[in-house]
N, C-alpha and C positions, 0 to 999 in steps of 0.2 A: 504493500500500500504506500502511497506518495506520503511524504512527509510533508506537513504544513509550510514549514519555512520554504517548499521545495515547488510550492505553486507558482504558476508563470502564466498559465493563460487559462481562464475558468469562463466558463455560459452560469447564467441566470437565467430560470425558466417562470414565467409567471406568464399563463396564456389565459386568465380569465377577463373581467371586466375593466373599465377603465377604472375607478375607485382602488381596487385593491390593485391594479398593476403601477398608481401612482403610488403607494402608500410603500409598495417593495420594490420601487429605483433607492429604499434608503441604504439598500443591499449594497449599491452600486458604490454610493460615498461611503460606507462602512469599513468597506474591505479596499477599497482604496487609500483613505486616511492610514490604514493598518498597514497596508502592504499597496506602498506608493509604486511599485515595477509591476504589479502585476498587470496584466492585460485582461480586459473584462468584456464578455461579448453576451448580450441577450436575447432569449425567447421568448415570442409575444404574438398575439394575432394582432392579423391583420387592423384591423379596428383603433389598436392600442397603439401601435408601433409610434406615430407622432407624439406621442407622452417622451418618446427616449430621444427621436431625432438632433433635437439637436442641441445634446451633452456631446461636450469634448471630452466625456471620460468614458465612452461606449468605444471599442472598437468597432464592432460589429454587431446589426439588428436582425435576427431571423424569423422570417414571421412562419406562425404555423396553425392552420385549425385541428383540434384535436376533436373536434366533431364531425369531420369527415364522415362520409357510411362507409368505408372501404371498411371497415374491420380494427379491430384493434392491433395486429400484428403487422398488417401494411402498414396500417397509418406512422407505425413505431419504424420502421423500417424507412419508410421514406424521409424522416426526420434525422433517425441513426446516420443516412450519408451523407446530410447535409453535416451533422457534429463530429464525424469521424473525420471527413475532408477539411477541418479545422482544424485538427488535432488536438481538444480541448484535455487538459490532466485534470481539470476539479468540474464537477458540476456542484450547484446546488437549486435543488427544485423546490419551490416555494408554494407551488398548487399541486398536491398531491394528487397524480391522475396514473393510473396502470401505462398509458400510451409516452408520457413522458420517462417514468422509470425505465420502462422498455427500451426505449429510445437509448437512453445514456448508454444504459446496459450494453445493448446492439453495439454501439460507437465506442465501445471499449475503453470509456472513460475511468481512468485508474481509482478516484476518488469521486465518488459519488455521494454526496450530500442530501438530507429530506427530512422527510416526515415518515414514521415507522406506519404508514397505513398502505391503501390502496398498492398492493404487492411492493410494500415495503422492504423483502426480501431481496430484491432487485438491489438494494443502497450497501451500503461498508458503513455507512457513516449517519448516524439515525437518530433523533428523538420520538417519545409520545409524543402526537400530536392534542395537545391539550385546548389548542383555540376556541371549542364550542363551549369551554366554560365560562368563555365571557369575563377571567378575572383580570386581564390588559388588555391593553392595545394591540390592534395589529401589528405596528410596528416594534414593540415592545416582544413582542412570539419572533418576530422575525430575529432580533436580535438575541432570542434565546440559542435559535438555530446557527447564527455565525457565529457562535460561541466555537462550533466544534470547528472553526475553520481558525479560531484563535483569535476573534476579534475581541477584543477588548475596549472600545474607546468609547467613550458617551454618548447615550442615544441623541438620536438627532432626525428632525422633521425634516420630510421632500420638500425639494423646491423643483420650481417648473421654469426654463431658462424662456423668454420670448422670441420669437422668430421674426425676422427685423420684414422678410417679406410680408408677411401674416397681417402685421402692422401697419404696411401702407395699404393693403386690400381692405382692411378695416375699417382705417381712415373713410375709403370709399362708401363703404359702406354705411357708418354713421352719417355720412354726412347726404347720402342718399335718404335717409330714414329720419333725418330733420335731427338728429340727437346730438348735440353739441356739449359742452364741457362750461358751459356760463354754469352750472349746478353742481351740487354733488349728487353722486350717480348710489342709485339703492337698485340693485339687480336682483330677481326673482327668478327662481327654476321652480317650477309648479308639477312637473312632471317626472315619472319615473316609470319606467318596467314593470314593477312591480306595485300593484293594488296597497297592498299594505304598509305600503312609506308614503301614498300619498293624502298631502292635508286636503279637506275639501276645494274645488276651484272659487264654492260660495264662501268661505272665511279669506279667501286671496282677495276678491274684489272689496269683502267690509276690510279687509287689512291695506288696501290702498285706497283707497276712499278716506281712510283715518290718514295714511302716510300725505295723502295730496293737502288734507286742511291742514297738519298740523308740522308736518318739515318741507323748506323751499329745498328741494330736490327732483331732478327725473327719478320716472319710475321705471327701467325695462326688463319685458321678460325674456328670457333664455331658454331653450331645451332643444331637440331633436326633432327631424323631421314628424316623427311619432308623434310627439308632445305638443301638434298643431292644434288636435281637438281640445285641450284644456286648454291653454291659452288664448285658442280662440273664442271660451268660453267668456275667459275672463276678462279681454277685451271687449266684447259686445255688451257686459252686466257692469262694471266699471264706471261708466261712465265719465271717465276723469281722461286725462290727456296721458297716458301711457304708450308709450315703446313697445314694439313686440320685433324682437331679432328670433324667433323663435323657427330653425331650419335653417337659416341663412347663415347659422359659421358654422367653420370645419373647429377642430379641436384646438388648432392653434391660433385660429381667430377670437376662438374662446375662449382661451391664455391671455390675448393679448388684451381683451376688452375688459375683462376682469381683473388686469392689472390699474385700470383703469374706474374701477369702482373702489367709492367708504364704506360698505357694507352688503354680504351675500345675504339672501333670506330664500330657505328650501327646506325641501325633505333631503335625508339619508341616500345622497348619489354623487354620484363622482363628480359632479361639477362644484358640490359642497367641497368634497377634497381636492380640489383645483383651486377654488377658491382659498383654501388656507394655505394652501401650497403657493399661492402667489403673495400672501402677505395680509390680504383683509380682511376686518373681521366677520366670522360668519354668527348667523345669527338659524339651527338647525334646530328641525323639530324630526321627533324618532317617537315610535309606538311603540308595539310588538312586546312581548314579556319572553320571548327566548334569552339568554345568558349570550348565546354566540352572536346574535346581532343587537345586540343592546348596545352602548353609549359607549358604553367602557369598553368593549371593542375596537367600533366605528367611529367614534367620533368625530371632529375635524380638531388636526394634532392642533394645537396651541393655546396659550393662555389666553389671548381675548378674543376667543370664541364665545359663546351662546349656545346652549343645549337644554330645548323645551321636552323633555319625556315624561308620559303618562302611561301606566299601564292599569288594567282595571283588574288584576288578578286571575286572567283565564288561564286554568292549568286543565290540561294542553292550550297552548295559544296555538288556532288556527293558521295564522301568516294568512297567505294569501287567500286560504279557504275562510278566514274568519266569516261567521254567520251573524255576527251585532253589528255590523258594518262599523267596523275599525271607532269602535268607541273609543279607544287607548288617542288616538290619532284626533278626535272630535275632543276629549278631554284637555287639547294644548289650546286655550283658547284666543283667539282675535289680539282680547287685553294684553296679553302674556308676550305675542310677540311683537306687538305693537310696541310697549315698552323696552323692551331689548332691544328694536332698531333704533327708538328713541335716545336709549342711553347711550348709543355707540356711536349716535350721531350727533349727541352736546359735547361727547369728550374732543370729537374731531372738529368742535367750535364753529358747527354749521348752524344759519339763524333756525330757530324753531318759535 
């Protein structure tokens, strides 16, 4: 087996959503700060891949869907030549998937890094995976894991670097959509994938409605081509002068416009973790009574964050099957977040 001190060139494998593949680039600065020569290459789908672009501390980005249908030993197989034609000596997999263990495996990587689960057998180099207990942070698990790789240095939050092109398409783009910068900017993601992260679209409109009388700020909302039916909901019920970029950026448009916001206000999704990853404060509301996706997990890393949770005791909590329609989510009320945008926005000395 490779000796620690004896690493030189390692992949990082994180191929889920954008949230948790911003939240483990912390991989990337960890074992760099530790071991300043090594050479660091990651895997990532497709989707995500723009979250890494453009670090000057990536050598190399490999995208890969591990939901392919071909099979589980193709899909391992096809990725294995891509890893073995690098000649990586360390991996360390940070989503636990049979298709990625297989993979290293295949590619004959000498030291292989993980989580003891989904054919954990496949690794040399293992912990329990204890994440659904929900008693840290993601990033906080991650840095259990570089343990075995010999890191040592103090945890420390993503950051998301801006892409200078991104920047000027933005520009165009704000300035196509009337949004100009005479204000301070309050951004809104109203949407998610998942049913049980999101807050009503009816508390979005009473919570801008309050934002419009009582702070002199734009209001605009952000999300995914997806995310055009709530936003559009919340546009047409509103009734107040609000922004909708909602579809209209890529991922680094959305780095860069949000470098450009006082204050994020969402549910539990990666653009929350984008948003802390660029510096401003977020202001997040989370449901759900699971341990693995509760706060203390998920949260957005930093201190002048905002985290509104409520849960109402369901044991089992449904998630997305919940049948009280997301009361835990209904329980974060209007008041609640309205104040927390409020108070984030007297410290930054804007008129209210």
């Amino acid at each position: 087996m490779l000796k620690k001190n004896g690493i030189k060139n390692l992949v990082i494998l994180r191929t889920d959503r954008i949230g948790e593949v911003l939240l483990s680039t912390v991989a990337i600065d960890a074992v760099k700060d530790q071991f300043p020569n090594v050479e660091i290459s990651f895997v990532t789908s497709t989707y995500s891949k723009s979250l890494l672009e453009d670090r000057d501390n990536v050598k190399e980005i490999f995208t890969f869907d591990i939901f392919k249908e071909k099979g589980i030993f193709w899909n391992a197989i096809a990725l294995a030549k891509k890893l073995k034609a690098a000649k990586f000596d360390t991996s360390v997999t940070l989503n636990p998937h049979k298709v990625l263990h297989l993979a290293c495996f295949f590619a004959g990587i000498p030291l292989r890094i993980g989580y003891d689960r989904k054919w954990g057998f496949l690794l040399n180099k293992k912990i329990r995976d204890k994440r659904d207990e929900g008693k840290k942070h993601e990033i906080e698990y991650t840095y259990d894991l570089l343990a075995l790789l010999g890191v040592t240095k103090p945890v420390k939050g993503p950051y998301l670097p801006v892409n200078k092109k991104a920047e000027e398409s933005l520009a165009g783009i704000l300035t196509g959509k009337g949004i100009f910068s005479d204000k301070k900017m309050i951004v809104i993601h109203p949407g998610s994938s998942n049913p049980s992260k999101i807050w009503s679209w009816r508390n979005y409109v009473e919570l801008i409605k309050r934002i419009k009388k009582n702070i002199y700020s734009n209001v605009v909302l952000v999300g995914s081509e997806q995310e055009k039916d709530i936003s559009g909901k919340i546009m047409e019920n509103s009734g107040e002068d609000v922004k909708d970029l909602t579809g209209c950026l890529d991922i680094k448009e959305l780095i860069a416009f949000l470098r450009r916001c006082d204050v994020f206000i969402g549910n539990d999704t990666g653009p929350m973790h984008m948003a802390a990853a660029v510096g401003i404060p977020v202001v997040a509301i989370f449901g759900r009574n699971i341990p693995g996706v509760s706060p203390v997990r998920w949260r957005p890393w930093g201190d002048k964050n905002i985290v509104l949770y409520r849960t109402m005791g369901c044991d089992p909590c449904l998630d997305s099957g919940c049948r009280k329609n997301f009361k835990c989510l209904e329980a974060v009320t209007v008041d609640a977040v309205f104040s927390a945008a409020k108070g984030i926005m007297k410290n930054t000395g804007t008129c209210i």
